[in-house]
Structure formats: C-alpha cells, structure tokens
C-alpha positions in Angstrom: -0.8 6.7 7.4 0.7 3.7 5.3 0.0 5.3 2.2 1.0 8.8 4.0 4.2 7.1 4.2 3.9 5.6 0.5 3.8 9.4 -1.1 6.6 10.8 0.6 9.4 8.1 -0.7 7.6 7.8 -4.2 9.3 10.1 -6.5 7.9 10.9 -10.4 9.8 12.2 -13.0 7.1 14.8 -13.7 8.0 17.2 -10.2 11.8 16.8 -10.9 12.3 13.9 -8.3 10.3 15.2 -5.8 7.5 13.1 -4.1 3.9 15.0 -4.8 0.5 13.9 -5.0 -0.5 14.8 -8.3 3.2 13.5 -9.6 2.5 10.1 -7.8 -0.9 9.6 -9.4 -0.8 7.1 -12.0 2.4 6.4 -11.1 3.7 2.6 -10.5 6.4 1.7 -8.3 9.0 -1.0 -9.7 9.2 -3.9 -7.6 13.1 -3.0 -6.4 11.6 0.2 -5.1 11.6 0.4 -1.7 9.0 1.8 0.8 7.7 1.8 3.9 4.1 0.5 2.9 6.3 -2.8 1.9 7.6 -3.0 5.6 4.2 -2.9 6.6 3.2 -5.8 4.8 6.3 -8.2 5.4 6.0 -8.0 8.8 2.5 -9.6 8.8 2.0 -13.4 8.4 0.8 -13.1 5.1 -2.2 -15.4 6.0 -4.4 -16.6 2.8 -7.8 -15.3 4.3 -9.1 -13.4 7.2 -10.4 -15.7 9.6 -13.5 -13.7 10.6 -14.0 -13.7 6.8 -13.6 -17.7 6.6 -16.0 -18.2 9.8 -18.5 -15.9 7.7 -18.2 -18.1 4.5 -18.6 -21.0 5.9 -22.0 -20.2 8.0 -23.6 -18.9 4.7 -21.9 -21.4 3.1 -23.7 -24.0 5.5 -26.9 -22.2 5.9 -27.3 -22.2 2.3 -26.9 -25.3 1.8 -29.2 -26.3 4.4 -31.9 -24.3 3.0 -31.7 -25.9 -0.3 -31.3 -29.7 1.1 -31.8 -29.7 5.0 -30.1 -32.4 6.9 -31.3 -32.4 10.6 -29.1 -34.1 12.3 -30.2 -34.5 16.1 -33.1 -36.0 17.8 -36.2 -34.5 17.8 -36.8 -33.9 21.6 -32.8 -32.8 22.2 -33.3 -29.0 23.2 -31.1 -28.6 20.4 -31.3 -24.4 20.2 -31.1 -24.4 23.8 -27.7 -26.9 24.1 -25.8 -24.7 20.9 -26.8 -21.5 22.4 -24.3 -22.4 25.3 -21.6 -24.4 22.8 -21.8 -20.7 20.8 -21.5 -18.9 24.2 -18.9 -20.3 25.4 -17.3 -20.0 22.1 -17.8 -16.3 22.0 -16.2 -15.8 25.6 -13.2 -18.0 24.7 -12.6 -15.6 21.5 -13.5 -12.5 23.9 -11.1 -13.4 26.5 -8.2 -14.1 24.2 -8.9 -10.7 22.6 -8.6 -9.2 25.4 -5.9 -11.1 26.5 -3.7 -10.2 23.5 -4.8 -6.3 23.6 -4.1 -5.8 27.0 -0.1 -6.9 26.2 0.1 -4.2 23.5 0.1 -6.9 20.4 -2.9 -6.6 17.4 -5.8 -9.1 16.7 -6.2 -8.8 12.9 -4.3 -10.9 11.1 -3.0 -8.0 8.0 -1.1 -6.2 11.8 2.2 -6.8 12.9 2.5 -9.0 16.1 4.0 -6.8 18.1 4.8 -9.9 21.7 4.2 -13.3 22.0 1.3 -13.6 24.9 1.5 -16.5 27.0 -0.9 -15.7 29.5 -5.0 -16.1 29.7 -6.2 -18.6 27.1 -2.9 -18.7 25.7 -1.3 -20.7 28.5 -3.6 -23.6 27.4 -3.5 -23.3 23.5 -1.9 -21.3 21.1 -5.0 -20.9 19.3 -8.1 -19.9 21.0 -9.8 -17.4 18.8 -9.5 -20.1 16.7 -10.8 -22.6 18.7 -13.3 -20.4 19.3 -14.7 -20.3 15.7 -14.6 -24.0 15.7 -16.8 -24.0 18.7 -18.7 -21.6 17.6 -19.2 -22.7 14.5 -20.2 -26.7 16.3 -22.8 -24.3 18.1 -24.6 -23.0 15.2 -24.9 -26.6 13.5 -26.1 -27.7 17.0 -28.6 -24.9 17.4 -30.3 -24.7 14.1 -29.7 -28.5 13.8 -28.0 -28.3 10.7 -25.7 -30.9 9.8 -23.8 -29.1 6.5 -22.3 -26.8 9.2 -20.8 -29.4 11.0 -19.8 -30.3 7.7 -18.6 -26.9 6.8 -15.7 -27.5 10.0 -13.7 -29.7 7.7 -13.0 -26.8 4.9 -12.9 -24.2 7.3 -10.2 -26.1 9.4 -8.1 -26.9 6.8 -8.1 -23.0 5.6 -7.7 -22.1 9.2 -5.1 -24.9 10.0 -2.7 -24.5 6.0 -4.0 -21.0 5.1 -3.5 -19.4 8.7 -2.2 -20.8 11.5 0.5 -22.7 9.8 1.6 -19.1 8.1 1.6 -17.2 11.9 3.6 -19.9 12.9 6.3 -19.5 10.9 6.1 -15.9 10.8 6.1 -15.9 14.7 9.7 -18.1 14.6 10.9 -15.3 11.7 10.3 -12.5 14.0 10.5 -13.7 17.7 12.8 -16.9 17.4 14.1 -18.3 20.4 11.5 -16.4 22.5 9.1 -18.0 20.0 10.1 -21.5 20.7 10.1 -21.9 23.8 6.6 -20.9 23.7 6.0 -23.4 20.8 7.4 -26.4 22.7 5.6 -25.2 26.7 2.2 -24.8 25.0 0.1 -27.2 22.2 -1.0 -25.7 18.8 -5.1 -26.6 20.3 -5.5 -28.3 23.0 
C-alpha cells in the first residue's frame, strides 16, 4: 500500500508528469519531494533496532559465546532448567498480555507502526514497558536455564540498546504525537517498575 501510495505522487519526466510504473522505475525522489511513504515513516519512533531483532542477537550472541568458553554459573544441584523455564514463562505471558493489551485498544506492536493511543491499562498500569521487561526476563530465564552466565552478561548491551536505542526514542516520539495526554501518563506510571 505505502509504496501504492509512493507511485501515484511520483511524477517522471519521461510520461509528461504523469505518475506510471515504468516512468517511476529508476527514478529517485529529491529529498524536498513530498510523499505519503514519508508520513509513514515520521510518524514512527524511529527506534535504532527492532527489539525482537536485539533479543535474537543477544541470545546467539550469548550462546555463542558460551559454546566457545562456557561459564556455568549456578550450583550444580539448583534445578537450574527447571527454575528458568518459569523465569522465561513468566516472561512470555508478561510480553503476551501486553500484546494483547495494546491490540485490543486499536494501537500497533512493531516498532516501524504508528502508535495510534496511549494504553494505560493491563501491564501498562504498572510499567510503561513490559514487553520490554519481558525480554529482560526472558532473557534472565535462558541464562538461568541453560546456566549460562554470557547471557546474563548479554542484559547489559541489550539494555542499553533497549533503554538509548528504543525506549528513549518512543518516549519522545510519544510526547511529539500525544503531549499532554502523554504526560500525564509519563508522570502516573514508572518507565519499569
């Protein structure tokens, strides 16, 4: 649809100023043109990575590294699989219940989608944040479950993407759009916890 929207206000000099497909191939837009598909993408927070994509790195990233040097970090006879498979659990029904939170007002999830209402209810009464803080806890259940310490270690990058790369970018992009509305919301409830 966006690039739907992208053909019919591009115009080429080939068709005469009308908008075609074959006159729009090849063709570049000049930054001072205007279009639609650039309304698209300022109203998004303009976030550095997808979350679900800096989750993924950083369980290869501390898998990986724990096949190549493992660092157990647990005692021996903690149920260790047994204790992060309810950690990661409960980590997946915080992220499921925000989710569904958040759908159910009429907003989107993915981060490159235009908030479309600031949800206060569900998970979001309690943080600002809980898919989030879901990946953090699920992320705390892996290291616990396969007693791997380099994915503990992997929280640190991951939250500092998540905390300057993200969450710091919605928030400001949430004031932008909603303001006021925003605000109030920013003050009642905590950024985590």
């Amino acid at each position: 649809m966006r690039m739907h929207a992208l053909r019919k206000t591009t115009t080429s000099p080939s068709t005469g100023g009308q908008g075609s497909l074959q006159g729009d191939i090849g063709h570049r837009q000049r930054p001072w043109v205007h279009s639609p598909a650039m309304d698209d993408m300022a109203d998004t927070a303009q976030v550095i990575i997808r979350p679900p994509l800096a989750w993924g790195l950083a369980v290869i990233a501390g898998l990986a590294l724990n096949w190549l040097v493992p660092l157990p970090f647990l005692p021996v006879d903690l149920p260790a699989g047994w204790l992060g498979a309810m950690v990661f659990i409960l980590a997946l029904a915080l992220v499921a219940w925000a989710i569904v939170t958040i759908t159910r007002a009429g907003s989107n999830v993915p981060t490159n989608l235009p908030i479309t209402t600031i949800v206060a209810s569900g998970p979001y009464r309690f943080t600002r944040n809980p898919i989030y803080l879901g990946m953090f806890l699920g992320l705390i259940g892996l290291a616990i479950a396969f007693d791997n310490l380099w994915l503990l270690m992997m929280l640190v990058p991951f939250a500092l993407v998540i905390r300057y790369g993200v969450v710091a970018r919605e928030e400001t992009y949430l004031e932008r759009k909603f303001g006021d509305v925003y605000r109030r919301y920013h003050t009642r409830v905590r950024r985590w916890l």
